[in-house]
N, C-alpha and C positions, 0 to 999 in steps of 0.2 A: 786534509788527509793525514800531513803526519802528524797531527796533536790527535786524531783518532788513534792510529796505531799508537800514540805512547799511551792513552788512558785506557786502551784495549791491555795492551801488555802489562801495566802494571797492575791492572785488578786479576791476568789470569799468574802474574806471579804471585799477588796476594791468595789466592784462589789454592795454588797446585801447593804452595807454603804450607798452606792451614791443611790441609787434605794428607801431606807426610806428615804433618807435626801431629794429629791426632789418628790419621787412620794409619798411618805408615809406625810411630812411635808404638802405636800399641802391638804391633806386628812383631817389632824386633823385642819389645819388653816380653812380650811370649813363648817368641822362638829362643831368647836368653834365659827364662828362666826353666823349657825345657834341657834347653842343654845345660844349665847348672843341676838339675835333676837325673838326665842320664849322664854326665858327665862324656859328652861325644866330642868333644874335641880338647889336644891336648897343647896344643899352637893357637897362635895368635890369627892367623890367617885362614886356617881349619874355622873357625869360629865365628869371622867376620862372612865367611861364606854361609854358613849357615844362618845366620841369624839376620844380615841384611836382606830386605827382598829385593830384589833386580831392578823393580818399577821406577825405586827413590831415583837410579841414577840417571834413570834416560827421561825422566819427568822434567829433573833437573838440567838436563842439558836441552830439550823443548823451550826452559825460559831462557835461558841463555842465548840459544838460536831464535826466541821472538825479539831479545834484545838486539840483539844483532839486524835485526828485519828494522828496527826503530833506529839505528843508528844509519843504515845504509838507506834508509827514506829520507833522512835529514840531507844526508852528503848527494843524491842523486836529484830528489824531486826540488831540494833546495827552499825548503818551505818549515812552516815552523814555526813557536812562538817559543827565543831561548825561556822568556821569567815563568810560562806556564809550566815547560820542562822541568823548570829546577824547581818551582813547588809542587807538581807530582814528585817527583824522586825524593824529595825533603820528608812530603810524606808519607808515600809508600814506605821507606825508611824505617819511618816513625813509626808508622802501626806494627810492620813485622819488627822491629826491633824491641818495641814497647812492650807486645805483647809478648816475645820471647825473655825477654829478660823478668817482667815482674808476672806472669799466667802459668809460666811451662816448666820456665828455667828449674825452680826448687822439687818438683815433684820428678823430677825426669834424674837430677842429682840425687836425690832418697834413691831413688827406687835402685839408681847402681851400688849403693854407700849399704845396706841392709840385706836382711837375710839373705837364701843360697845364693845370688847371685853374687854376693859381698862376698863372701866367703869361698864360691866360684873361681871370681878373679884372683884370687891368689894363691890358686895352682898356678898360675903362670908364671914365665921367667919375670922378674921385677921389672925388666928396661919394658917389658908390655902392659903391667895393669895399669902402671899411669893413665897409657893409652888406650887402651881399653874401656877405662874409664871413662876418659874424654869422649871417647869416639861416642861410647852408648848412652852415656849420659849430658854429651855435650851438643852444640846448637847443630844443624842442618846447614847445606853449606847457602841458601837464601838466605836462612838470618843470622850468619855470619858476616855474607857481604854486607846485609841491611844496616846492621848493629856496628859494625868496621866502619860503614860510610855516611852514617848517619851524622855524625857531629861536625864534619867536615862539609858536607852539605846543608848543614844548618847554620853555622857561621858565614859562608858564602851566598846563602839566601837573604842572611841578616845587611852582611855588608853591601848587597846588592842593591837590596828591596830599599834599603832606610839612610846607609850611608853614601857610598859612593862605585859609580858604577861605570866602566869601562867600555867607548864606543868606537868604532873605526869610520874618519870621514870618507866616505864612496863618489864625491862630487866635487866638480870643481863650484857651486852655489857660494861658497865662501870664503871663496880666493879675495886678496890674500891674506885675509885674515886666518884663515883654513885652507889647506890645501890637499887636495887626495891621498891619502896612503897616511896623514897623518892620525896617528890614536890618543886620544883625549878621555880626559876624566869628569865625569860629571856628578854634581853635587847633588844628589837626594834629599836635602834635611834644609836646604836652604829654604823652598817652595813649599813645605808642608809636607810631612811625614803621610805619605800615601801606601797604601795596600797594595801588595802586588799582583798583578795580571788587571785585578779590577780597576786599580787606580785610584779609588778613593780614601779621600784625603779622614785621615783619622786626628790629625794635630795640627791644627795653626800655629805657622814659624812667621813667614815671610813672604810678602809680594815677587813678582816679576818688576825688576826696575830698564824705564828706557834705557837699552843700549846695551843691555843682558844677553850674553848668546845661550841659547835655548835649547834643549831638546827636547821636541813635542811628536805628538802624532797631529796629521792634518786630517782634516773634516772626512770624513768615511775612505780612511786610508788608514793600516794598520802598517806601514812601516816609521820607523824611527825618521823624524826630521830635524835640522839642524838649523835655525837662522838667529839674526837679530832681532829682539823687541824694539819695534820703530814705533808701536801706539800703545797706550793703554788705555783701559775701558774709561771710554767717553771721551778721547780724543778725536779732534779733528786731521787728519790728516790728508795730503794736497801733496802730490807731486807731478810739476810743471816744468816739462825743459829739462827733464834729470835733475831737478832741484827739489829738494825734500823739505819741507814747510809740516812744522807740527804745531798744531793750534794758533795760527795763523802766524806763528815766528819762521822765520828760514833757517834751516839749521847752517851752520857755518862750514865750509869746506875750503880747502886750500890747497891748490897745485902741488903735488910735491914730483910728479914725471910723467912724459908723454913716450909709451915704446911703441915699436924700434926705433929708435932716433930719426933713419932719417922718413921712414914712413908711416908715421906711427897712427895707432888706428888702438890703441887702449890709454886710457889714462887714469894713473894712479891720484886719489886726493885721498888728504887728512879730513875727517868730518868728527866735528863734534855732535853727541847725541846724547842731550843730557851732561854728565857728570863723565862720561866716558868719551875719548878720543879714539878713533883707530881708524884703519884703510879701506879705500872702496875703490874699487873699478866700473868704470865709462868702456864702453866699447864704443867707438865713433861711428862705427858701420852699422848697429842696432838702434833703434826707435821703435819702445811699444806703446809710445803712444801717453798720454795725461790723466788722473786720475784724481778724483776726492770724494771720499769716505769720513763717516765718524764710526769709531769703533764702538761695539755693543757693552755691553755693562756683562761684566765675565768674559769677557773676549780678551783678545790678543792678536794687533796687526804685526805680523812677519815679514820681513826682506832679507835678502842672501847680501853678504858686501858685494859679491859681482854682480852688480843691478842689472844688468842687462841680460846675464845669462844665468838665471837663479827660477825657479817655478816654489813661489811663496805665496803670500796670500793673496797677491794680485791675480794668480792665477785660478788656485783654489780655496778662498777667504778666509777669515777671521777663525783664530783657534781660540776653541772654549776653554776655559779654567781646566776643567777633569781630564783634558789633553795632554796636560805638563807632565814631563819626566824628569827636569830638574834643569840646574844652571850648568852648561859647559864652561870649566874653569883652568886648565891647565893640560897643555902635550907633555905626553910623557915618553911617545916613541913617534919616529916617521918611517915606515914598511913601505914602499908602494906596489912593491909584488915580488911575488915569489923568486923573484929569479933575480931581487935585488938586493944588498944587506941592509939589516935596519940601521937606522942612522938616528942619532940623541943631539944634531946641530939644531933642531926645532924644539927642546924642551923649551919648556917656561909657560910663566899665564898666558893666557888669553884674553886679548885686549879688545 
């Protein structure tokens, strides 16, 4: 629903754009060059009345107030796709900016710069022809904002889509290696330079390696997920008794603490996975039970480090290759709500 309203909105401000830019511009270049013909106003503001027609500005505030209907659908219904967002607005941007600057811009500048109207303008007091100028021959306030927000929005697509991309963890799935409220950076370019919203891969970089934390979408689920790579395609993997066996080795784990001390019911181990070391949690009150799989050729088997209390691919399976969103590599802030401050004792990699 709200990625409708945004692609509703942004074709009727492409729409209401094009409709001032050619049937509104020719309104005011008419009504300008009768009044440099009778000479009916002798102010700057005498002039802008006559010559603007009324329609431009309340048309103008209609996209404004549809933007507004897209911004307050994002914050209420809470729904949404941000990357599809930011490449509409990149480029809507784009066309009205594009097209205002090399289609409009130079004939719209002549027409104030030459005969009576040029020579019109400068009955006026001087602090006004500038203005004047600008006003009659300069951009609409659509592809003002378009052409202003355009390059900022296109570097932020750039560094989103291909470099590096900013997530906030919502779960405890990967305590402690991750912990709620904490916001991490995820690498783009590692996994292969992918297309944004679609996701396909345009450049070969580099694999998923065991023991990589991940940010995927899972199997017909369009939210962002976050875990460990515990298989890759055409592993065996086997987990027996909370012990994690990958192609038929044990992966190695080692006591490092039992909480609460004195009734403790989680436990912290060191596991190695691969070439990577880091922490997992045991809940001693949970058992879901033994499992063995081999993973699919393009797949990718997922676990949360809090094994017991994580919904990964044991629950909803194997993630395909075109699923990846990159490598989660580094905290850079920990928020965990609003009504906390944010705190930098959790920077660093991510292990």
């Amino acid at each position: 629903m709200v990625n409708l309203i945004l692609l509703v909105v942004a074709a009727v401000s492409l729409v209401v754009w094009l409709v001032q830019e050619v049937k509104g511009r020719r309104q005011i270049q008419q009504a300008l060059q009768w009044c440099a013909e009778k000479r009916t106003a002798s102010d700057a503001i005498t002039l802008r009345q006559q010559v603007v027609p009324g329609w431009l500005e309340w048309t103008y505030r209609l996209v404004v107030f549809a933007w507004f209907i897209w911004i307050a659908s994002v914050v209420l219904i809470k729904d949404g796709d941000f990357a599809l967002a930011l490449v509409v607005l990149t480029i809507i941007a784009g066309i009205i900016g594009g097209l205002d600057r090399f289609v409009f811009e130079k004939a719209r500048q002549a027409y104030v710069s030459a005969g009576n109207v040029a020579v019109y303008i400068t009955y006026f007091v001087k602090q006004d022809q500038e203005t004047l100028k600008n006003e009659f021959g300069g951009m609409l306030p659509i592809a003002e904002n378009a052409r202003s927000f355009f390059p900022v929005l296109l570097v932020v697509l750039v560094l989103r889509s291909f470099v590096i991309e900013p997530f906030q963890i919502p779960s405890a799935s990967m305590v402690p290696s991750l912990e709620v409220g904490d916001y991490i950076l995820v690498n783009k370019f590692n996994y292969g330079l992918r297309l944004p919203v679609v996701g396909t891969k345009i450049l070969e970089v580099g694999e998923p390696e065991r023991g990589d934390v991940m940010v995927f979408f899972p199997p017909n689920d369009s939210r962002y997920f976050i875990k460990r790579v515990i298989g890759l395609p055409g592993d065996e993997i086997r987990y027996i008794n909370k012990q994690l066996y990958v192609n038929g080795e044990i992966v190695q784990q080692s006591l490092i603490a039992e909480v609460p001390p004195l009734q403790p019911v989680t436990q912290v181990l060191s596991e190695q996975l691969g070439a990577v070391n880091h922490l997992v949690h045991h809940d001693k009150r949970i058992y879901r039970g033994d499992f063995v799989t081999k993973v699919d050729p393009g797949h990718y088997f997922m676990m949360g480090d809090n094994r017991d209390n994580s919904s990964d691919s044991r629950v909803w399976g194997q993630v395909p290759e075109e699923n990846i969103v990159g490598q989660a590599f580094a905290i850079w802030m920990h928020w965990h709500s609003f009504s906390d401050l944010p705190s930098f004792n959790r920077v660093g990699r991510i292990r």
